[in-house]
N, C-alpha and C positions, 0 to 999 in steps of 0.2 A: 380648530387647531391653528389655522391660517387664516386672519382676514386682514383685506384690504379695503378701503373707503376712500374712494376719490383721490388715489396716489397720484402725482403728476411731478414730475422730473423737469427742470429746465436746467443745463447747462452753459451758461452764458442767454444768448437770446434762442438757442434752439431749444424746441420741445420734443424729451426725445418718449416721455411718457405721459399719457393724457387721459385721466381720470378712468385710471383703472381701479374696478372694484370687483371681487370677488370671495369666495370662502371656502376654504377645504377640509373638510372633517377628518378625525384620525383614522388611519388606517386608509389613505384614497392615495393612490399611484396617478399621477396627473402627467399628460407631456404636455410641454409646454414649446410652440412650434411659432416659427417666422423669419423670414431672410435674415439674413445678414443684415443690421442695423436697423431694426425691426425696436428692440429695445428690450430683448429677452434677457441678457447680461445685466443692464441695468436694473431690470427687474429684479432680478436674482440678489443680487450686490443690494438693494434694498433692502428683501426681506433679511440679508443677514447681518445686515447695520452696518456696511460696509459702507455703505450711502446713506444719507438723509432725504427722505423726499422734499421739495419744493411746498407739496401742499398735498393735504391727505392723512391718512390714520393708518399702520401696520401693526396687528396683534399677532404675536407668534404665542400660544399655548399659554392662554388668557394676560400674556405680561406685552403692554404697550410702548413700543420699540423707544419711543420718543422719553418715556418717562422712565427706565430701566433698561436699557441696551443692552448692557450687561449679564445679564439675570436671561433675557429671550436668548443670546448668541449662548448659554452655558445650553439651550432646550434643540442647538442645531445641529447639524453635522454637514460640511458643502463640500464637493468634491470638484473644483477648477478642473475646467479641458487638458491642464497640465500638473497632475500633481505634486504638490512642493515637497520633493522626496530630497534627501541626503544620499548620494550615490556609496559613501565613504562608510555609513553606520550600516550594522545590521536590519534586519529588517524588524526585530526584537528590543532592539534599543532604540532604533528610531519611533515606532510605536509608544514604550515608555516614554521616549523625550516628547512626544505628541500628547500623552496624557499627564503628566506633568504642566505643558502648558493648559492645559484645559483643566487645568484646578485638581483633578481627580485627586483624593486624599492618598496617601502613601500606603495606609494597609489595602487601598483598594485596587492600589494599580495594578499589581500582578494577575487581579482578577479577571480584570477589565481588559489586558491584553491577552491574556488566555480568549477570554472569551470572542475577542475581536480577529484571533487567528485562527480558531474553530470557522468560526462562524464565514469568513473570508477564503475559509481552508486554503491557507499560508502556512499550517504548522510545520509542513515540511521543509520549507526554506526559511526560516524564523534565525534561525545561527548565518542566513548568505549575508555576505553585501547587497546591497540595493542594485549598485552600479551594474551587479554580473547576472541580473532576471533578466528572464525576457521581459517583453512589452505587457504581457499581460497578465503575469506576475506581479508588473511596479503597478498595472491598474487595482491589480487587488488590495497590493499593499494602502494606495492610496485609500480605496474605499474601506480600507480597516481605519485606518485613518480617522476618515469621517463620523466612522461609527464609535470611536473606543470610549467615546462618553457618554453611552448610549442614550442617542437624544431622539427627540420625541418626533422631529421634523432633521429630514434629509433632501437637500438639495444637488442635483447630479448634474454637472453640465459636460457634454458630450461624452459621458463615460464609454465609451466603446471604441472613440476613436484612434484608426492607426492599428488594429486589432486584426490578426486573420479572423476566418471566419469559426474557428474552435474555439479561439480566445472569445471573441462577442459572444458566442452561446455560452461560454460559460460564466460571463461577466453577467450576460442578461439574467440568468437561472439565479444569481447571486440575489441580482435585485428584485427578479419576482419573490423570493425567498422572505425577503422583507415588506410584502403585503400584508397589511392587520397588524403588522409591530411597530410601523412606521408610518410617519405621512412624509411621500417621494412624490418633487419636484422634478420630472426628468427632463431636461433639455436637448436636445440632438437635432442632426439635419438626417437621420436613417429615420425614413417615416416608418418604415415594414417595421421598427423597434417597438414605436410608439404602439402599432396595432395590436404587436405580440405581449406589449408590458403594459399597457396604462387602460385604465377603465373609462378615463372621461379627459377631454382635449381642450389647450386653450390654445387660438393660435391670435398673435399680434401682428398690427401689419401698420408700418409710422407711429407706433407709439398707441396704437389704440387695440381696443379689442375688438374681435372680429367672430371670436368664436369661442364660448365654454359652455360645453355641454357633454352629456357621456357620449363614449366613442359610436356605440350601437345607433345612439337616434341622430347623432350629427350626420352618420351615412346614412341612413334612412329618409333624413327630413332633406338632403342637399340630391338625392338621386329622382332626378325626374324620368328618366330614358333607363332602360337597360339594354345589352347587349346580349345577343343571343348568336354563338357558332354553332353552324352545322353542316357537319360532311355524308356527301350525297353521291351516289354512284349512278349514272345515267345519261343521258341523253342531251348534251348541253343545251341546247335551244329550247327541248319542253320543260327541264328545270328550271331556265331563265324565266320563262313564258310564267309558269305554278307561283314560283317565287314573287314576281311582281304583281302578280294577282290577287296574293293573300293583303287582307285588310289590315291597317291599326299597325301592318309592318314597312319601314323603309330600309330599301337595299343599302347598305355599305359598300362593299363588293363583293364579288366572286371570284375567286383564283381555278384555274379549271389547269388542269392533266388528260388529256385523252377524257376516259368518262370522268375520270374522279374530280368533284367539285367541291370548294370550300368557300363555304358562303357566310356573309359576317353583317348582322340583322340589327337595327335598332327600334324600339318597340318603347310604348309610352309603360310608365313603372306600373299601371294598376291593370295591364293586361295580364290575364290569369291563365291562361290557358294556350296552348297554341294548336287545336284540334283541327282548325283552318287549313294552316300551315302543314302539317301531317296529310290531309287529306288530300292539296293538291300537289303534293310533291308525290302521294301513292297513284293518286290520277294519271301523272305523267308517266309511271311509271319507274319511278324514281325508288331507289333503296337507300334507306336513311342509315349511314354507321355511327354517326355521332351525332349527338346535341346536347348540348351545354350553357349555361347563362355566364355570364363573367358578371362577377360583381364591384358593385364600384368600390375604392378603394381609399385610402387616407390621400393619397400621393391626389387623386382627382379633385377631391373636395380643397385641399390645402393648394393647388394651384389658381383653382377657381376664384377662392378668396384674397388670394396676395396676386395676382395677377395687375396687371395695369390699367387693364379694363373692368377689372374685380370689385366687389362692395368698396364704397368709403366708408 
């Protein structure tokens, strides 16, 4: 649905994109993660011909951006951080005036907007002005927007942002809604999004790739350590004692209470079992209330990699 081959961006003598290549099949929810000036925006503005790349190949839904522009931008729908709303028109005519510019034929538009305010569930406010929604109202309007010509590839760049946290849920639930009908590009700096919406991760870091892979093994194949808490009711010195005695584990810390202790463990990923640990903490006499693994998380991996001591 999406590919790229050896894209690379220079603007003047800077390079802000550098032989990025990948491929997205229909129906893949993809986030697409990296700081600020990273070249994610770039990227995006590429694939909807807003740019030209420098050097490289962009096929948006088998039509070659460079030989028909036109024809791939009719197969998009891109949702800017800001979207370019009319505060003055309804939200029913701004829609029409949206598919109108996007060629839709005239018996088709009424269709097309029905469908785009179902589908957005806007039909309630479809008669408001723009100007008088809330925030996450104009989000949805916008994402009708993106969608009323119902295109094959959707690109989202920070849709959520500025949004309380009722709005995001329900902006999010929008977009998973749109898995298998669409192939979405999601853009955001909310990684918890990314976990909750997108199947496989790409993240860039100066213009290069650093990371695409699905979400599941990119956290599987980046966790070498895990983390294991647990709260223990006893004896502080012979808990200390059991605890640093058990093998394969290194103490983090202990936060201790009279008896009650909270201890916070890190252990190599392919430790299976912790029967050791159990056993000298019964030894001391110790009563175990909790224990639990924390898992690693998008936020750990995505620091690791754009960090400044991170992969080149």
């Amino acid at each position: 649905m999406i590919i790229t081959e050896g894209v690379t961006k220079y603007f003047g003598r800077f390079q802000a994109l550098k032989n990025i290549s990948f491929r997205i099949e229909k129906g893949e929810i993809v986030g697409l993660l990296g700081q600020n000036g990273a070249g994610k925006t770039t990227l995006m503005r590429l694939i909807t011909s807003y740019l030209l790349p420098s050097s490289g190949r962009i096929v948006v839904g088998g039509t070659d951006l460079r030989k028909d522009s036109l024809t791939a931008r009719r197969k998009i729908g891109y949702l800017p951080e800001v979207p370019p709303l009319y505060p003055s028109m309804t939200v029913r005519d701004y829609l029409s005036y949206a598919a109108e510019l996007k060629d839709i034929p005239v018996r088709q538009l009424r269709l097309c907007v029905d469908r785009a305010l179902e589908e957005c569930q806007i039909k309630d406010v479809q008669q408001q002005e723009i100007g008088v929604l809330s925030r996450g109202y104009r989000q949805r309007v916008g994402l009708a927007q993106a969608i009323i010509n119902d295109p094959q590839v959707l690109i989202l760049d920070e849709p959520t942002n500025g949004l309380d946290p009722v709005q995001v849920q329900q902006v999010r639930g929008l977009i998973k809604n749109l898995e298998h009908k669409r192939t979405v590009i999601l853009s955001t700096h909310i990684l918890s999004e990314i976990e909750e919406i997108a199947k496989r991760v790409m993240i860039i870091k100066s213009g290069e790739m650093m990371a695409d892979e699905p979400l599941i093994s990119l956290l599987q194949n980046k966790q070498t350590t895990k983390r294991l808490f647990v709260k223990i009711r006893g004896y502080g010195p012979l808990i200390d004692y059991a605890i640093r005695g058990t093998k394969n584990m290194k103490l983090i810390q202990i936060v201790s209470e009279e008896t009650l202790h909270e201890v916070e463990l890190e252990m190599e990923q392919d430790t299976l079992h912790y029967n050791e640990l159990i056993e000298n903490i019964l030894k001391a006499n110790g009563q175990i209330l909790e224990m639990y693994e924390d898992k690693l998380h998008l936020e750990d991996v995505f620091l690791k990699l754009v960090s400044p001591a991170g992969p080149r």
